[in-house]
Structure formats: structure tokens, C-alpha cells
C-alpha angles and dihedrals in degrees: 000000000000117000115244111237118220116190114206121217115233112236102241098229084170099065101037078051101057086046094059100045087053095044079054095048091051100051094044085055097040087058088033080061103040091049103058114118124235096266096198141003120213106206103189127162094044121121107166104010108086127220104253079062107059096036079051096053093043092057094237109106091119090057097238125187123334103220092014085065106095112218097202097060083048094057087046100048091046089048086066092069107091078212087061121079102161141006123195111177123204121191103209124200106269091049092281109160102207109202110186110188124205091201125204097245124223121248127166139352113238105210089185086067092025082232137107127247116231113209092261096053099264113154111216118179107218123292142155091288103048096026074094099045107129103204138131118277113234097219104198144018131294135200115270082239100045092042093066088053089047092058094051091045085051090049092060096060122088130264083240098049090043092057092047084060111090095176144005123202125196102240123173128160134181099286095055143008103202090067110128119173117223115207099210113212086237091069095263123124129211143208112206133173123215089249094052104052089116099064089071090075083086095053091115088053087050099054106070092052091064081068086221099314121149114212149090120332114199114207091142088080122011126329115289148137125218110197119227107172 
């Protein structure tokens, strides 16, 4: 009778081995890589609202977790802000978290509601942001539906024109209702109309042809200079 012969397989060790020590190496680096911290935040777009701010309102002044960060809450959490018009998050290679604002910008200050008006018609009462806002006072009331297309008239000047305005006055007369007086910080003064914001634009072109004149500048009708001094 002839014996039966059973082989026996060798456990590999080796191998399981191998396996285990990679299963391992990959879950050290997966946490390894989940856990690192955001290394640097790039805030760009911002003119008035300061860093500290914006890192605060994210949620991310401790500098958390890289990947684990969502960019969607953060976007969330920085569109409360009435400062705040639009949001757009970038995550960069070396763990660099990239955050670009589209601010409200300010515009102008209504005395008649003590608050300042934001460029898309957000009223804000004065706080620690806006208590530095350089921008023109608008001295006296105007009508619920002129006020809407002042806002947008205000919103076509430049940032740089709109710093050199010290004052605006309503100021319609019986030709036309949309006529609004700038009181200009060089000592001018100017008549615009609602459709005509925009003019002022020119307002630094304009000025060496006055020869160093100080007066009314009519941009309301027509285009002239009254000379006051």
C-alpha cells in the first residue's frame, strides 16, 4: 500500500509581513497628510478690510488642517459679512490657502440715517471697520427713487475721485430733479445730473485748464466754469 504524500504550504510570513508594514505606511502618511496644518494664507482684493479680519471671520486664525478645511463653510462664514460681496478660494501646492474679496466698497456717509452706504446699497451704522472710511458726506435727503439711481451714479466714479468729494448736496431746481452739488476737497464745487456721474471721472483733466481757479464747475448742463476766486 503506497503512503499518500501531503505537502504542506509554508505560511509566507515575509510577505504578510510586507503587506502590514505598508498598510501601516500608508495610514501614518494619510494622517501625516490630513494633519498638516495650512502653512500660509494669501488674503488679495481687499482695500479697507485688514487681514486679522478676514483669517477671524474664516474661522481659520489657528491655521487648522490643510485638506480637512472645507472651502465652501469658509465661503460661507466670510459672505456674512455686509463688507464682504464675493468670495472666490484657491488651495495652492505647499499647503497655501489663497482667499481673493470682492469687497462692498464704501461710498458715501447719509447724515440724514448717521450710517454709511456700502456700493451695493447696504446701509452700516458706524463701527470699528468703517469709524476710518474716508469718503463724501451726503448732507440732505433724497427721494426714496432718486436715492437708488444715486447710488448707482456714485458707483461709476472712481475710488480716486470719490476720495477728492468732501460733500454732496441734493439740489433740484425747476429744470431738473436728478441735480446733485458736489463740494469738491480743493475748494470747487460741481453740478451733476444722475445721468452724468460718470463725467466726473474727468474731473483730474479738468482741472489744469481752471489755471488755478477755484468755482463752479457745470457738468449738469453743458460743460462750463464759473469762476469764483
Amino acid at each position: 500500500m503506497s503512503k499518500k504524500i501531503v505537502k504542506k504550504r509554508k505560511l509566507k510570513v515575509f510577505n504578510l509581513l510586507i503587506v502590514l508594514l505598508v498598510l501601516i505606511g500608508l495610514f501614518f502618511a494619510f494622517y501625516f497628510l490630513f494633519n498638516v496644518p495650512i502653512k500660509n494664507i494669501l488674503i488679495k482684493g481687499t482695500t479697507y478690510l485688514n487681514d486679522d479680519y478676514i483669517i477671524e471671520l474664516a474661522g481659520i486664525k489657528d491655521y487648522p488642517s490643510f485638506l480637512l478645511t472645507s472651502s465652501s463653510k469658509m465661503t460661507k462664514k466670510l459672505l456674512d459679512s455686509e463688507y464682504i460681496e464675493e468670495v472666490k478660494i484657491n488651495k495652492k501646492y505647499g499647503f497655501i490657502l489663497e482667499i481673493n474679496i470682492t469687497e462692498n466698497t464704501p461710498i458715501f456717509y447719509n447724515t440724514n440715517t448717521s450710517k454709511y452706504v456700502l456700493s451695493n446699497g447696504k446701509e452700516i451704522k458706524e463701527d470699528n471697520i468703517n469709524s476710518d472710511f474716508n469718503v463724501p458726506r451726503l448732507l440732505n435727503y433724497v427721494p426714496d427713487k432718486k436715492f437708488n439711481q444715486f447710488i448707482k451714479g456714485m458707483n461709476r466714479i472712481k475710488r480716486e475721485i470719490i476720495l477728492k468729494t468732501s460733500d454732496i448736496e441734493y439740489k433740484p431746481n425747476d429744470y431738473d430733479k436728478d441735480r446733485f452739488l458736489l463740494y469738491m476737497d480743493d475748494g470747487n464745487m460741481v453740478y451733476l445730473t444722475l445721468t452724468k456721474f460718470k463725467t466726473l471721472n474727468h474731473y483730474n483733466e479738468v482741472l489744469p485748464q481752471l489755471e488755478g481757479h477755484k468755482g463752479i464747475l457745470y457738468l449738469d448742463n453743458g460743460n462750463h466754469f464759473e469762476i469764483k476766486e
